[in-house]
C-alpha positions as CSV (number, residue, x, y, z in Angstrom):
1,X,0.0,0.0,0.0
2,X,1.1,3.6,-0.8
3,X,2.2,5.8,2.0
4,X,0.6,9.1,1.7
5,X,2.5,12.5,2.6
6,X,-0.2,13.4,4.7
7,X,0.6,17.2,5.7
8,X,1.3,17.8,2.0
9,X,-1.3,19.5,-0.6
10,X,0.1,19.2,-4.8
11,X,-2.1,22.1,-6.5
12,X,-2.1,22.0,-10.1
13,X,-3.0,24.6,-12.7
14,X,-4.5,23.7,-16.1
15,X,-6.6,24.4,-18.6
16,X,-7.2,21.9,-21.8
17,X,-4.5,19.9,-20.2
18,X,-6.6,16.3,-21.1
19,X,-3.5,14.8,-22.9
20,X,-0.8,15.4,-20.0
21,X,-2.6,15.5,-16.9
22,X,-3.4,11.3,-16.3
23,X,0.1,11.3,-16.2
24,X,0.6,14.2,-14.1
25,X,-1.7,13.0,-11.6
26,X,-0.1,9.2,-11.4
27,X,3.4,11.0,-10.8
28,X,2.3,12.4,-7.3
29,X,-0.4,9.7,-6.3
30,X,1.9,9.7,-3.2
31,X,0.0,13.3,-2.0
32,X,-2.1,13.5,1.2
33,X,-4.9,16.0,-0.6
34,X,-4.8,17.5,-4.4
35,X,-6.5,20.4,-5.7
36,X,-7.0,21.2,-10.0
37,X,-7.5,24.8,-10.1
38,X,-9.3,24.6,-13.7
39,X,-8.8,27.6,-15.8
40,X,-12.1,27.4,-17.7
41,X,-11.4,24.0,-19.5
42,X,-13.8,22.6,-22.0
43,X,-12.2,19.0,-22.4
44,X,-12.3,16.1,-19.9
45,X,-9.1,17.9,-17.9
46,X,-11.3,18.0,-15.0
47,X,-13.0,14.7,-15.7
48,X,-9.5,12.6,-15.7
49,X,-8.2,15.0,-12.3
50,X,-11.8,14.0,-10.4
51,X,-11.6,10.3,-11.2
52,X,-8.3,10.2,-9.0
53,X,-10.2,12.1,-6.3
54,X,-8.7,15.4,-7.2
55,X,-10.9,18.5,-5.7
56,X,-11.9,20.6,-8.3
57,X,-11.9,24.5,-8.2
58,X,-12.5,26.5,-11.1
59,X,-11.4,29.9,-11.6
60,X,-12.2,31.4,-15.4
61,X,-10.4,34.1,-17.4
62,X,-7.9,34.3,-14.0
63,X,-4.2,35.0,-14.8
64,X,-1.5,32.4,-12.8
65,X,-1.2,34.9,-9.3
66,X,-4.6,34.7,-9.1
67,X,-5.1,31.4,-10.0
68,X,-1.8,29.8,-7.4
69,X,-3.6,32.3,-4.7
70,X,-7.0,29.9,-5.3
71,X,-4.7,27.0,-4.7
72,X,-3.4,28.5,-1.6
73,X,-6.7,29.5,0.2
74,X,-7.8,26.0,-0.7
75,X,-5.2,23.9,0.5
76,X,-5.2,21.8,3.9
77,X,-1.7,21.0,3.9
78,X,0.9,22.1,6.0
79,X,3.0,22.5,2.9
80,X,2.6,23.2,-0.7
81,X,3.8,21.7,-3.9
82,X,3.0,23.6,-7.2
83,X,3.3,21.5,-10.2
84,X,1.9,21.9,-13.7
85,X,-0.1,19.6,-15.7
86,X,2.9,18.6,-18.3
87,X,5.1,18.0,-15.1
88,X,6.2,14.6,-13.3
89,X,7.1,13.7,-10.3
90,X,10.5,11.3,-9.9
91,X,10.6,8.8,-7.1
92,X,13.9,10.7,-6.1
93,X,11.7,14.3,-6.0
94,X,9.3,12.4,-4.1
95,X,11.9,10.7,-1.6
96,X,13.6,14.2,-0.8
97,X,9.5,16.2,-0.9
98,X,8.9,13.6,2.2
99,X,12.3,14.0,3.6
100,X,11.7,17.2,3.9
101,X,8.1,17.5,5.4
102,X,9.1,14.9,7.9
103,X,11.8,16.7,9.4
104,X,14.1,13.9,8.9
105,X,16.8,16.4,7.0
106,X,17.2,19.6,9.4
107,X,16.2,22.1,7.3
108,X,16.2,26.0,7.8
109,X,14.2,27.0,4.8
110,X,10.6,27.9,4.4
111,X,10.5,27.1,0.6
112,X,12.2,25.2,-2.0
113,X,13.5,26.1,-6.1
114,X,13.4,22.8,-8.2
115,X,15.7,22.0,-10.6
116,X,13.7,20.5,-14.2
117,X,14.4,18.3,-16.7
118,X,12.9,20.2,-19.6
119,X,11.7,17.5,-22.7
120,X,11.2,19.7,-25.6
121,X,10.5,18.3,-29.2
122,X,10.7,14.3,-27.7
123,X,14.4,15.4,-26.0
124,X,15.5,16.5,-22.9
125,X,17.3,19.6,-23.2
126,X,20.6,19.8,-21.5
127,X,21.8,23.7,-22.9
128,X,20.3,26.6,-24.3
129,X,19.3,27.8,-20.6
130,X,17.2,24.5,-20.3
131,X,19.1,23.0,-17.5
132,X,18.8,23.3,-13.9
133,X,16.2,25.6,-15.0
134,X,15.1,26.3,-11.4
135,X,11.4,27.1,-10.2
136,X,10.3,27.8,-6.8
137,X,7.2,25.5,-6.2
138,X,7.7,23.9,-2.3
139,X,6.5,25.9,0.4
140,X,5.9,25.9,3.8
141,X,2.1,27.0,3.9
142,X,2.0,29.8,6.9
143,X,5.2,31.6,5.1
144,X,3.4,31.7,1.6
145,X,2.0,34.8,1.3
146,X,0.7,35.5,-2.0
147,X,1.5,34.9,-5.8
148,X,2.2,38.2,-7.7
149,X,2.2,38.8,-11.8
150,X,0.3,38.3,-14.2
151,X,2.3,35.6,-16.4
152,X,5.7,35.5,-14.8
153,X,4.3,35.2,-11.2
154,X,6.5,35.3,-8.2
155,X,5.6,33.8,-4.6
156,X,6.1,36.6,-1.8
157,X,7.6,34.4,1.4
158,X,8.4,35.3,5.1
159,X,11.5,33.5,5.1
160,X,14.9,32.2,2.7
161,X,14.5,29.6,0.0
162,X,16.7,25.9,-0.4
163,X,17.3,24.0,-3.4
164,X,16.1,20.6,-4.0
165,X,18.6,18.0,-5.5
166,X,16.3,15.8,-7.1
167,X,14.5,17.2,-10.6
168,X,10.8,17.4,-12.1
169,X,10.6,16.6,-15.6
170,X,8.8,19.0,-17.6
171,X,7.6,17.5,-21.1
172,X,7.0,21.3,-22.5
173,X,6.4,20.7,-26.1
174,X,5.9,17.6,-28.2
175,X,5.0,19.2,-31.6
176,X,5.0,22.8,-33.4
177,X,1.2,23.1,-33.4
178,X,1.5,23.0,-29.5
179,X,4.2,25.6,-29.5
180,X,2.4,27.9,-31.8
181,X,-0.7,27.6,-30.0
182,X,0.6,28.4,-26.7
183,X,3.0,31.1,-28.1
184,X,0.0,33.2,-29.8
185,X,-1.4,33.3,-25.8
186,X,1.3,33.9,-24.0
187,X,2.6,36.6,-26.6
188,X,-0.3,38.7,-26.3
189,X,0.1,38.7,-22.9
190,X,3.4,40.1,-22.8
191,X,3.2,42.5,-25.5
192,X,0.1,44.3,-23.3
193,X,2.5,44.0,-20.0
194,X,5.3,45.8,-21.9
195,X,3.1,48.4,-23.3
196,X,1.6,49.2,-19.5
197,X,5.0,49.5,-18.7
198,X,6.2,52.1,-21.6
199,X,8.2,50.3,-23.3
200,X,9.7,52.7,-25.6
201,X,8.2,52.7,-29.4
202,X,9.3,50.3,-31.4
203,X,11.8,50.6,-34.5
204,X,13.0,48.6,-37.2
205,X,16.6,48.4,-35.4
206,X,14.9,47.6,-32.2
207,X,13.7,44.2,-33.9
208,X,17.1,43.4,-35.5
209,X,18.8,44.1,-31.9
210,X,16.4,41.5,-30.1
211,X,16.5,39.0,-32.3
212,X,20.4,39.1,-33.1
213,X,21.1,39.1,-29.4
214,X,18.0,36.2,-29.1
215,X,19.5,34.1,-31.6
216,X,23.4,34.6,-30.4
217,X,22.5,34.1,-26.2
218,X,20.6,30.8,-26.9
219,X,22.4,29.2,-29.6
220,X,25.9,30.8,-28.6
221,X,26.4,32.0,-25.0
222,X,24.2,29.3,-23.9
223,X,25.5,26.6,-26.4
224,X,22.0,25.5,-27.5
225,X,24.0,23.9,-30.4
226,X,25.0,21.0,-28.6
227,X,21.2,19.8,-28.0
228,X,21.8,19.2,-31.9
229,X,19.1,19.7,-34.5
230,X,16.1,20.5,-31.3
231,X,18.4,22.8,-29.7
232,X,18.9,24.9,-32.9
233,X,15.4,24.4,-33.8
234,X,14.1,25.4,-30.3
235,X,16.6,28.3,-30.2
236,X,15.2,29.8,-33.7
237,X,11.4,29.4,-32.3
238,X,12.5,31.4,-29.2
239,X,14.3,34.3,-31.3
240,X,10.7,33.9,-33.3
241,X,8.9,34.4,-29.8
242,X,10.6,37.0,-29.3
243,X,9.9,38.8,-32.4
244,X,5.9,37.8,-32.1
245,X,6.0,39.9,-28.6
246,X,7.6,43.0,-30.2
247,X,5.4,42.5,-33.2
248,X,2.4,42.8,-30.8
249,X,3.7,45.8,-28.7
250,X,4.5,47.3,-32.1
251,X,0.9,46.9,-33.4
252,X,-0.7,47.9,-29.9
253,X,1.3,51.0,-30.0
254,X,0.1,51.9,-33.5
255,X,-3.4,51.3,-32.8
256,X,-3.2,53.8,-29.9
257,X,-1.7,56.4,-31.7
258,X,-4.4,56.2,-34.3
């Protein structure tokens, strides 16, 4: 029989997340209580999360600080682990997660960065800024005090943060249609996030500059080569992503002037 990690809540974040989140959820069976925060899904996500006894909140057209601060008002557990639906849980992560809780390492930390094993294209990624790739997702629940941002969220703690040893794995994106998909989102988001912030207007040199220095920091700086044909491939989507934000802020810009 499986021993639970009793003081522990997982809370996961997803929307459409039907194809990854069976496995998500069979990764971290080993939790005492888990909570979907659904973000307005309209395929079986939250079907497949409530047949494992997952409690269901949903939360619609929330960004991610709102949408972790659901999970934290939510949760029972003593302590917190974030994790997303295209994220798995190693029996090493879940080893050192216990170790932890228990008080059987003498810890003085209040929350935790994990390192992840980042699969992109069918391969894990080992350069390009892929690897330890650290995310701060363990956290003692009475030092958690709120999620801030609207898509690059922060946690605010009472407290210092430790470092696990022991990675997630993060299958990010099996196909182009996925990337695209999630890029056209996420890139509208940042473009109105740069414009609140006065970004200065855009030019034609300002598009050469980022995606030169894109481009040469991934492929170069960060040796993104040596992941072979899916590093050099994943390095000239994220020069592309880059662009598609600028592009964005460039036509926001214009249709405020007008």
């Amino acid at each position: 029989m499986e021993i639970k990690i009793k003081n522990l809540t997982v809370i996961i974040i997803a929307k459409n997340e039907e194809k990854k989140i069976e496995n998500c959820l069979k990764s971290i069976s080993w939790a005492g209580e888990i909570l979907l925060i659904d973000n307005g899904s309209t395929d079986k996500t939250a079907k497949i999360a409530k047949s494992f006894g997952t409690k269901i909140f949903s939360l619609k057209k929330a960004n991610h600080a709102q949408l972790r601060n659901l999970g934290l008002e939510k949760a029972t557990g003593n302590w917190i682990l974030y994790i997303d639906a295209d994220e798995r849980a190693t029996t090493d992560f879940e080893k050192e997660l216990s170790s932890i809780i228990n008080n059987k390492l003498s810890i003085n930390y209040s929350a935790f960065a994990i390192p992840r094993r980042n699969i992109i294209l069918r391969k894990e990624m080992k350069h390009g800024g892929w690897w330890p790739d650290y995310v701060k997702r363990v956290f003692l629940k009475k030092t958690l005090i709120k999620w801030d941002g609207e898509l690059h969220e922060e946690p605010v703690i009472s407290g210092k943060y430790g470092y696990f040893n022991s990675p997630l794995i993060h299958v990010k994106h099996d196909n182009f249609s996925e990337m695209v998909e999630k890029s056209n989102i996420w890139s509208e988001i940042e473009a109105k996030l740069l414009y609140e912030a006065n970004h200065p207007k855009m030019a034609w040199w300002r598009f050469l500059r980022i995606m030169i220095s894109e481009i040469w920091y991934r492929l170069i700086v960060l040796k993104g080569f040596l992941d072979g044909p899916e590093g050099v491939i994943y390095a000239f989507y994220q020069m592309w992503y880059r662009f598609l934000v600028y592009a964005k802020l460039w036509e926001i810009q214009i249709q405020i002037k007008k």
